[in-house]
C-alpha positions as CSV (number, residue, x, y, z in Angstrom):
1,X,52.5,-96.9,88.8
2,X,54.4,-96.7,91.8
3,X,53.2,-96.9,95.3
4,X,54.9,-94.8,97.9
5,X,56.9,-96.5,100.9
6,X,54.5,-95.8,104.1
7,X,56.5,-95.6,107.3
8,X,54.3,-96.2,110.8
9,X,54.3,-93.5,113.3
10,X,55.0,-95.7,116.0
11,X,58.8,-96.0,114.6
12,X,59.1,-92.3,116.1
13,X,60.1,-93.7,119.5
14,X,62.6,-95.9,118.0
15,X,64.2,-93.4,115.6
16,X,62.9,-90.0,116.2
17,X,65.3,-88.6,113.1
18,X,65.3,-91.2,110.8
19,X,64.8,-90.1,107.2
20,X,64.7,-91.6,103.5
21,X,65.2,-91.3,99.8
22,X,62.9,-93.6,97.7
23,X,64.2,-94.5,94.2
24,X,61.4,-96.2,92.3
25,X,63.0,-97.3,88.6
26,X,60.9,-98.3,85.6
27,X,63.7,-100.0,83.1
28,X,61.2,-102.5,81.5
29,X,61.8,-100.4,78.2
30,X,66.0,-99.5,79.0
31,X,68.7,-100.1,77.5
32,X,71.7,-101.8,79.4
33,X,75.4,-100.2,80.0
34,X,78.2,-101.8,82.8
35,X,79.2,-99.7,85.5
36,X,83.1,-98.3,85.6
37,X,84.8,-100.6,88.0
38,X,86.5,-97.4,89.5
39,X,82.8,-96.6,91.5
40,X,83.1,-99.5,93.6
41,X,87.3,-99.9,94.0
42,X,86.8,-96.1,95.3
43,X,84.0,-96.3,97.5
44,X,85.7,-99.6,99.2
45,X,88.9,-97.3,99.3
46,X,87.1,-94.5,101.3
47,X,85.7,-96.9,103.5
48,X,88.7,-98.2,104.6
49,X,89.9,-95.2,105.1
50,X,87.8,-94.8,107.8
51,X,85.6,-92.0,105.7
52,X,83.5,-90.3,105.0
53,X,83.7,-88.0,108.3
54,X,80.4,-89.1,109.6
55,X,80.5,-92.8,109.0
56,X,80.9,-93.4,112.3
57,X,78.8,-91.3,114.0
58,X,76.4,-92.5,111.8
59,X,76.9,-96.5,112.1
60,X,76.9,-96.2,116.0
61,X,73.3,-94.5,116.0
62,X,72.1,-97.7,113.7
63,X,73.6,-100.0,116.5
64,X,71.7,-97.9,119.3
65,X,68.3,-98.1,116.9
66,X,69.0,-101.6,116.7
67,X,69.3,-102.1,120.3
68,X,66.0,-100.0,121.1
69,X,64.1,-102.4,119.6
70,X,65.6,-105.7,120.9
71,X,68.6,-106.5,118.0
72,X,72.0,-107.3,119.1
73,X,74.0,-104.8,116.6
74,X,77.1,-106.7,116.8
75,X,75.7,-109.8,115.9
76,X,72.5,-108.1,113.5
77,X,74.3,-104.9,112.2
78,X,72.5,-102.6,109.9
79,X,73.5,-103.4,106.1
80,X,75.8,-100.4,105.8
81,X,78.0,-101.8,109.1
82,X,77.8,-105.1,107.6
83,X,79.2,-104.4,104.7
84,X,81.4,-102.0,105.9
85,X,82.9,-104.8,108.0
86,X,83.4,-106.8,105.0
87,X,85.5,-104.6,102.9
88,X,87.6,-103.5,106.2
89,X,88.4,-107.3,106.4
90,X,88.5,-108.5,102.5
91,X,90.0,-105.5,101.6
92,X,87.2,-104.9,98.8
93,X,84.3,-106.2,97.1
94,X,83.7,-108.8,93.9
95,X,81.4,-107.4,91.2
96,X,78.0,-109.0,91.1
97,X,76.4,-107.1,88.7
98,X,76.1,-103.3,87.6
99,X,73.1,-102.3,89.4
100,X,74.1,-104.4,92.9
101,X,77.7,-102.7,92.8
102,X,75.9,-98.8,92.5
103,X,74.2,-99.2,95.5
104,X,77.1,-101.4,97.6
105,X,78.9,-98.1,96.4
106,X,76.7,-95.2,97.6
107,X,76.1,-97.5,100.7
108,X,80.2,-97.7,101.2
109,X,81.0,-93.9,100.0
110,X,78.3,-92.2,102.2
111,X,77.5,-94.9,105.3
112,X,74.2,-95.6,104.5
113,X,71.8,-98.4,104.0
114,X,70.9,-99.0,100.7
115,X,68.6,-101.5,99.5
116,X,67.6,-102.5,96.4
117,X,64.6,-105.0,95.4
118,X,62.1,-106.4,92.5
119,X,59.0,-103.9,92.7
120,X,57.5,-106.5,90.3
121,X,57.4,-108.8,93.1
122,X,56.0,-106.6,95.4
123,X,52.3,-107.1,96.3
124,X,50.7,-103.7,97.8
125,X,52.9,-101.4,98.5
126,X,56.4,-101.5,100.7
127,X,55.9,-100.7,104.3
128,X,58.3,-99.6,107.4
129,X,56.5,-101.0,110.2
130,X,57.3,-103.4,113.9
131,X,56.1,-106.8,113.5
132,X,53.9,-109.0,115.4
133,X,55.7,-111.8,114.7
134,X,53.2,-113.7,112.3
135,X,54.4,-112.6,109.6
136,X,56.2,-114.8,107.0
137,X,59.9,-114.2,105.9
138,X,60.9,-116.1,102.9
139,X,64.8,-116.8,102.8
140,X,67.1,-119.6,102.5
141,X,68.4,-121.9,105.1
142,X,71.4,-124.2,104.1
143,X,70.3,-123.8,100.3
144,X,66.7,-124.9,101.4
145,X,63.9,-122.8,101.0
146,X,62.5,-121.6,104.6
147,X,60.4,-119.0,106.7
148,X,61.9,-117.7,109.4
149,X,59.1,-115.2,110.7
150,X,60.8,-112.0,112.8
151,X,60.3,-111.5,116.5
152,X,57.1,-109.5,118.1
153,X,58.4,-105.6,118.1
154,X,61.6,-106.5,115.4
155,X,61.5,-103.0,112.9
156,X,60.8,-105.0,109.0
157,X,60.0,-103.8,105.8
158,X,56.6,-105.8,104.2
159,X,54.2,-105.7,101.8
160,X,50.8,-107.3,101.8
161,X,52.2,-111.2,101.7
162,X,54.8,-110.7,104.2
163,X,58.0,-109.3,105.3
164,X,60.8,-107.9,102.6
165,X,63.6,-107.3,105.0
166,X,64.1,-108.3,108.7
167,X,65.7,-106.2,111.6
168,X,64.8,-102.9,109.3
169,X,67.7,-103.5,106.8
170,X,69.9,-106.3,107.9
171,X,68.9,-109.5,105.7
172,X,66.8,-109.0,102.5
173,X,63.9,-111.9,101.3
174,X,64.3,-113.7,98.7
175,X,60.7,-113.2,97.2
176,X,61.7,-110.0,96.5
177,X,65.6,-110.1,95.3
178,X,67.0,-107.8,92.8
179,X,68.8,-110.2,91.0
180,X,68.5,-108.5,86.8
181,X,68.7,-104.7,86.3
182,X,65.2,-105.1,84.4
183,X,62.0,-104.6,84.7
184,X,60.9,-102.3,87.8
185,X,63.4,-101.6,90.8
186,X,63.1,-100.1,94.1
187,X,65.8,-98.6,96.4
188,X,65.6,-97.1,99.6
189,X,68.8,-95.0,101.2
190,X,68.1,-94.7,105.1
191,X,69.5,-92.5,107.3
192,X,69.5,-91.4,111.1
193,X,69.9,-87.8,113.0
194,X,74.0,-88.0,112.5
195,X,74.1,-88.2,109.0
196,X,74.5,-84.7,107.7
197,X,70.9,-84.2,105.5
198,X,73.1,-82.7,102.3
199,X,74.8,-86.0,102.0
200,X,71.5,-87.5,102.3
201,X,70.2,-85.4,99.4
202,X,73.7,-85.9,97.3
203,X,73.7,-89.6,97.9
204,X,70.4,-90.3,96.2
205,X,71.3,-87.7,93.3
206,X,74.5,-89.0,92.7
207,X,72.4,-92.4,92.8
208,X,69.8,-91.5,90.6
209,X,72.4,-89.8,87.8
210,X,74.5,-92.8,87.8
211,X,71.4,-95.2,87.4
212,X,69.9,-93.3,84.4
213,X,74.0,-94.0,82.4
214,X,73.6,-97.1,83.2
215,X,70.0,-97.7,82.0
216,X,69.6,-95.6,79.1
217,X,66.0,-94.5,78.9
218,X,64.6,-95.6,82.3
219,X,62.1,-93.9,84.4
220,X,63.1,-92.5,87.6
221,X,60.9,-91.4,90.5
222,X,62.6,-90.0,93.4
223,X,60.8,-88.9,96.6
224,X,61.8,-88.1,100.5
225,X,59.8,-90.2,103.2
226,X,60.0,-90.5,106.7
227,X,59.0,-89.4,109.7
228,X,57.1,-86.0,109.5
């Protein structure tokens, strides 16, 4: 059964329009397919392009959400200018495995945040909320296991152990990793005011469709959150 995301009310001052697309997928019973190399060469093509028409608009209200709540957006960018930045400079991406290249593909072709975790290693339900700066954030540290808590008022994404992603969507735990396109996966598409709200709604279909191919038989919940 799966739990959906809660988002605290206190995040309207921050980012009065954000909204979201939850994708909760049950594959524990799916069968496997690879994805067509084309989705990701593309959506790295379009990015460098400078497209799609909004991506910029859209990036630079991240980096003014990031700085209303005490990031430093060129340093800490949201994951979609991140990896934006990435392909602009490397000229593309590697392949790391079907499921990670779908979403690095919606998050390229639309300018959007994607992120994608274990839902089996999620204890409680996920949560949008600000931290008080006790919470623990399991990553690595020059290959080295380590907690490196966020700051008192930093945007993260927890659960009932501790926090799943710091600065809202910039760096991703390692507790809950999506590292095998089994079991139970959850992904989250985030966007702001400037995105256009019918690329919102076609990114997560188009996400959804292509995620059914390549999991033949999977379960797919898909449900809008945000900020009412």
């Amino acid at each position: 059964m799966f739990e959906t995301p809660i988002i605290n009310e206190r995040l309207r001052e921050i980012a009065p329009g954000f909204r979201a697309v939850s994708i909760h997928v049950d594959a524990s019973s799916a069968g496997q397919v690879s994805l067509d190399p084309s989705v990701l060469v593309q959506a790295c093509d379009l990015a460098i392009a400078g497209g799609p028409d909004w991506a910029d608009a859209h990036l630079a209200s991240w980096a003014d959400t990031y700085i209303r709540f005490g990031a430093k957006p060129n340093r800490t960018p949201c994951s979609a200018q991140a990896l934006r930045r990435r392909v602009v400079k490397d000229g593309g991406l590697p392949s790391i495995n079907p499921v990670v290249d779908l979403y690095n593909a919606i998050s390229l072709k639309y300018a959007i945040p994607v992120g994608g975790e274990n839902y089996d290693a999620y204890v409680g339900r996920p949560f949008l909320t600000i931290a008080d700066g006790t919470e623990t954030f399991e990553t690595m540290t020059n290959g080295v296991a380590a907690n490196d808590p966020p700051v008192p008022g930093e945007v993260i994404w927890r659960d009932d152990v501790g926090v799943t992603c710091r600065r809202w969507n910039w760096r991703q735990g390692t507790r809950t990793r999506l590292e095998a396109a089994s079991g139970r996966m959850w992904f989250i598409l985030e966007a702001l005011e400037t995105m256009p709200g019918d690329a919102l709604t076609e990114a997560s279909g188009e996400m959804a469709v292509v995620l059914e191919r390549l999991m033949p038989g999977c379960k797919i919940l898909t449900t809008p959150v945000g900020l009412a």
